[in-house]
ZAMARGU-4260 file (C-alpha; in steps of 0.2 Angstrom, whole numbers, plus 5000, padded with zeros to 4 digits):
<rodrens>
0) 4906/5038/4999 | 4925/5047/4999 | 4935/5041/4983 | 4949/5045/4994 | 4960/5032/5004
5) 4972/5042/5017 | 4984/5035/5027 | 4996/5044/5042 | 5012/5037/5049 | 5020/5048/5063
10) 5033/5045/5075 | 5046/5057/5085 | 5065/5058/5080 | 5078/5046/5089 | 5088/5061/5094
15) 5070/5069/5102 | 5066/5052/5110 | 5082/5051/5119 | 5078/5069/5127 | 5061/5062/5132
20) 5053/5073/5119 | 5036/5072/5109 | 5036/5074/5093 | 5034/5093/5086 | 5025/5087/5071
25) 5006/5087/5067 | 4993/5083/5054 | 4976/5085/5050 | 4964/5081/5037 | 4947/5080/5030
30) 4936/5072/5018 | 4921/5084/5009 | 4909/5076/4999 | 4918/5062/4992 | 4928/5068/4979
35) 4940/5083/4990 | 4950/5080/5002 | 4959/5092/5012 | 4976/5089/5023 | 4988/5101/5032
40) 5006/5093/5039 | 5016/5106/5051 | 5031/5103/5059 | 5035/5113/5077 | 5052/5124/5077
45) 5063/5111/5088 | 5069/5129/5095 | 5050/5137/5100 | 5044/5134/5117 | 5029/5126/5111
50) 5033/5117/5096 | 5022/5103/5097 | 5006/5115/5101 | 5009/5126/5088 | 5011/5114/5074
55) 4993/5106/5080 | 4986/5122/5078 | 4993/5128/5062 | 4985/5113/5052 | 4966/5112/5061
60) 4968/5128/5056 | 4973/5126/5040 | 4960/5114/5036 | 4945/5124/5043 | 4951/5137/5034
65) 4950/5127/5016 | 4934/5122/5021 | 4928/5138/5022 | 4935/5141/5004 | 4925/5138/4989
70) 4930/5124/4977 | 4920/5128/4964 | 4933/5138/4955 | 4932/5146/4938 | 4941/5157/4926
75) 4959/5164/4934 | 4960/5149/4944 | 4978/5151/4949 | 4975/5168/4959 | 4960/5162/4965
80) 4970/5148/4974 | 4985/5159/4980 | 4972/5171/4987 | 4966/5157/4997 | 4984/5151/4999
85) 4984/5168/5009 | 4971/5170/5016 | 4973/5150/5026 | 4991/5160/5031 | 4981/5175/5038
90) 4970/5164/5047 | 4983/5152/5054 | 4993/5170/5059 | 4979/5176/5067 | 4977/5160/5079
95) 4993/5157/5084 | 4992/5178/5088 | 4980/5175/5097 | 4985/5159/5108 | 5003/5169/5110
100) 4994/5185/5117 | 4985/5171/5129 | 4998/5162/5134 | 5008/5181/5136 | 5021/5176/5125
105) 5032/5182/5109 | 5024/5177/5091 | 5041/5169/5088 | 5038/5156/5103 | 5026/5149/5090
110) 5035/5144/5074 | 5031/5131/5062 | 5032/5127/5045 | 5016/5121/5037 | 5012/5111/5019
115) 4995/5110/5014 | 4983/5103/4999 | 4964/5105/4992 | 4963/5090/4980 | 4948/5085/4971
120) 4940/5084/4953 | 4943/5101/4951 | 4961/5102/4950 | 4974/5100/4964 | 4980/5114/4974
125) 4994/5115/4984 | 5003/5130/4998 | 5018/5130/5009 | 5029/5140/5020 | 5047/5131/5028
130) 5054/5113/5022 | 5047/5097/5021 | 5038/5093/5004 | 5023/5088/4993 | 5023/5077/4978
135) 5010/5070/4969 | 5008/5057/4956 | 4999/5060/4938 | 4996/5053/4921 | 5006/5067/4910
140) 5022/5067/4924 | 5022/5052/4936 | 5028/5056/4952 | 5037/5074/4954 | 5038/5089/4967
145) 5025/5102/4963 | 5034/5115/4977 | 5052/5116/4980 | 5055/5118/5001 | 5060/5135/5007
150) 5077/5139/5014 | 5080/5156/5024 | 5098/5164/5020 | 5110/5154/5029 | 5114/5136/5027
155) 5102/5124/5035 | 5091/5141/5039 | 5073/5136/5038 | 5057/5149/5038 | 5043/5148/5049
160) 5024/5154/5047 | 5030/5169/5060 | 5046/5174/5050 | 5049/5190/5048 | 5037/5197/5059
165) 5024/5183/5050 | 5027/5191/5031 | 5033/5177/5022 | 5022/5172/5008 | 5017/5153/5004
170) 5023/5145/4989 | 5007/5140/4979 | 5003/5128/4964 | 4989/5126/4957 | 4989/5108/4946
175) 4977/5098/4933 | 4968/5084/4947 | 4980/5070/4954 | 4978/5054/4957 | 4990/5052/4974
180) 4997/5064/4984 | 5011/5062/4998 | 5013/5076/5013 | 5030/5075/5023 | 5038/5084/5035
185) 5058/5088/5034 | 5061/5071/5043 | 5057/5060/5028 | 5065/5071/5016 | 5080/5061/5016
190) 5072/5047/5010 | 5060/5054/4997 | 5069/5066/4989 | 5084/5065/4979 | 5097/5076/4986
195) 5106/5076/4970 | 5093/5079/4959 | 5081/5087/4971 | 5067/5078/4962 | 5054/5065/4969
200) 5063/5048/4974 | 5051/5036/4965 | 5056/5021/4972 | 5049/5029/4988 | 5035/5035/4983
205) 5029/5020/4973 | 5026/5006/4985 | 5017/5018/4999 | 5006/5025/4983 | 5002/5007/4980
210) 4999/5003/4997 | 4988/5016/5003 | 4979/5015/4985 | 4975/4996/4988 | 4971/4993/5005
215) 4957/5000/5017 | 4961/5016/5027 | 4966/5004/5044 | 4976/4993/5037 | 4988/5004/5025
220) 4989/5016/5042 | 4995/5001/5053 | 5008/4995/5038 | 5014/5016/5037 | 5016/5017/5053
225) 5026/5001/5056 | 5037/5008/5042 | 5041/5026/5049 | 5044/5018/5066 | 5055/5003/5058
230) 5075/4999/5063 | 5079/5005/5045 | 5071/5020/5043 | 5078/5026/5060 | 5094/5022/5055
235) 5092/5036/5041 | 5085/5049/5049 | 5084/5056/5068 | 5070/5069/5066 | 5054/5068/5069
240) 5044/5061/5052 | 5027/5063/5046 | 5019/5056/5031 | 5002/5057/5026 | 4998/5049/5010
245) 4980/5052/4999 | 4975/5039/4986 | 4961/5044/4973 | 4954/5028/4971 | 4940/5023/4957
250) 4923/5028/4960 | 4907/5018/4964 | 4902/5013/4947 | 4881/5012/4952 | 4871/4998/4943
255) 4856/4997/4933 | 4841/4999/4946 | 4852/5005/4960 | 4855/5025/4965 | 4871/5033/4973
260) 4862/5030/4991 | 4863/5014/4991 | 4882/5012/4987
</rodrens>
C-alpha cells in the first residue's frame, strides 16, 4: 500500500488556447513499493516544432530512468544522486536524439525543460534543467525551494535539456526525507513563488499540501484541477501550468494478529 497521495492539475495557457494550441506541458509519475514515489514535470519550448511531444517524452523518460536507479543509497550520497541526476539527462538526451534523427529533424526542434524528484524514506532527491520549480515541505524548514530555476544569459532566456548542443548540467539536491513535495512548471510560478523574495509563497503551498494530504487521490485531482483551470488563476497567468502535488501520508499502523498483507 503507497503512503503517498498524488495529485496533477494541468491546463493549457489562455494565450495558447486562443491559438487553438495544446498544452506543451507533461508529467508523469510513479509509485515503488509504497514508500518512493518518482515524478518528472516538463514543459515544451513554446518555440520547438514539437513542443508538446518532447515534453511527454522527457518525463516517461525521466521516470524510467529513476526506476532503473538504485535507492538503496549509502555513504557519499550526494554524488551518488548527481550521477543519477546525469545519467536521467544522458538517458532523456539519447531519446529525444533518437526521435529527432527519426523524425529527420535538428536536436533543437525538441527543447524542453525538465524538473524531477526520487522521494522516499531514504532521503529526497531532486534534479532540473530550465525554469519552473520544486519545493518541498519539512519539519526543520517548512515550506522552501530546494533548486533555484535556471535563466540563460539574457533577460527572460530560458535553457532547455538541448542547450548548448545538450551540455547543460541539472541542478541537483539531495535532502533529509520530506513530507510534501510540489512540482510546477514556469506557468504557476507566478503564483507560488515570491518574486521579491524568490522564496516559496506559503500561502500557496499550504492549502494544496493540505488538500492532497487529506483526501483520496480522485478527489484532491478533481478539486486541483478545477483550481488551475479557475476564472482567477487565469486572470494571473496566460501560460500553460502544471502542478503535481505528492503528500507522504502516515503509514498502516498493522494490529495485533493482522500482517502487512492484509492492510
Amino acid at each position: 500500500m503507497s503512503i503517498w497521495n498524488v495529485a496533477v492539475g494541468e491546463c493549457a495557457g489562455s494565450r495558447h488556447r486562443a491559438r487553438g494550441e495544446c498544452s506543451a506541458d507533461a508529467f508523469a509519475y510513479l509509485e515503488v513499493g509504497g514508500d518512493r514515489v518518482l515524478a518528472a514535470v516538463a514543459d515544451g519550448a513554446g518555440s520547438a516544432a514539437m513542443g508538446a511531444q518532447v515534453a511527454k517524452i522527457a518525463v516517461d523518460t525521466a521516470v524510467s530512468a529513476l526506476e532503473e536507479a538504485t535507492d538503496g543509497f549509502g555513504s557519499g550520497i550526494d554524488l551518488v544522486w548527481a550521477a543519477t541526476c546525469d545519467a536521467v539527462l544522458w538517458a532523456v538526451r539519447a531519446e529525444i536524439r533518437r526521435v529527432a534523427e527519426e523524425h529527420g529533424s535538428a536536436f533543437d526542434d525538441f527543447a524542453t525543460t525538465l524538473l524531477f524528484a526520487d522521494c522516499s524514506g531514504v532521503g529526497a532527491g531532486f534534479g532540473l534543467v530550465g525554469d519552473g520549480g520544486i519545493a518541498v515541505r519539512d519539519d526543520a524548514n517548512g515550506i522552501s525551494l530546494p533548486l533555484a530555476p535556471m535563466a540563460g544569459e539574457f533577460a527572460n532566456e530560458t535553457l532547455f535539456v538541448t542547450s548548448n548542443e545538450g551540455r547543460v548540467g541539472p541542478r541537483v539536491a539531495w535532502l533529509d526525507p520530506v513530507d510534501a513535495i510540489a512540482i510546477f512548471t514556469d506557468g504557476i510560478a507566478p503564483l507560488a513563488i515570491d518574486l521579491a523574495s524568490r522564496a516559496a509563497h506559503a500561502p500557496f503551498f499550504d492549502p494544496v499540501f493540505r488538500l492532497v494530504g487529506a483526501e483520496e487521490a480522485a478527489q484532491s485531482t478533481a478539486q486541483l484541477q478545477a483550481f488551475i483551470e479557475s476564472d482567477r488563476v487565469d486572470r494571473r497567468v496566460d501560460d500553460d501550468r502544471t502542478l503535481l502535488i505528492a503528500v507522504r501520508t502516515p503509514a498502516p499502523t498493522v494490529q495485533s494478529g493482522e500482517t502487512e498483507e492484509n492492510i
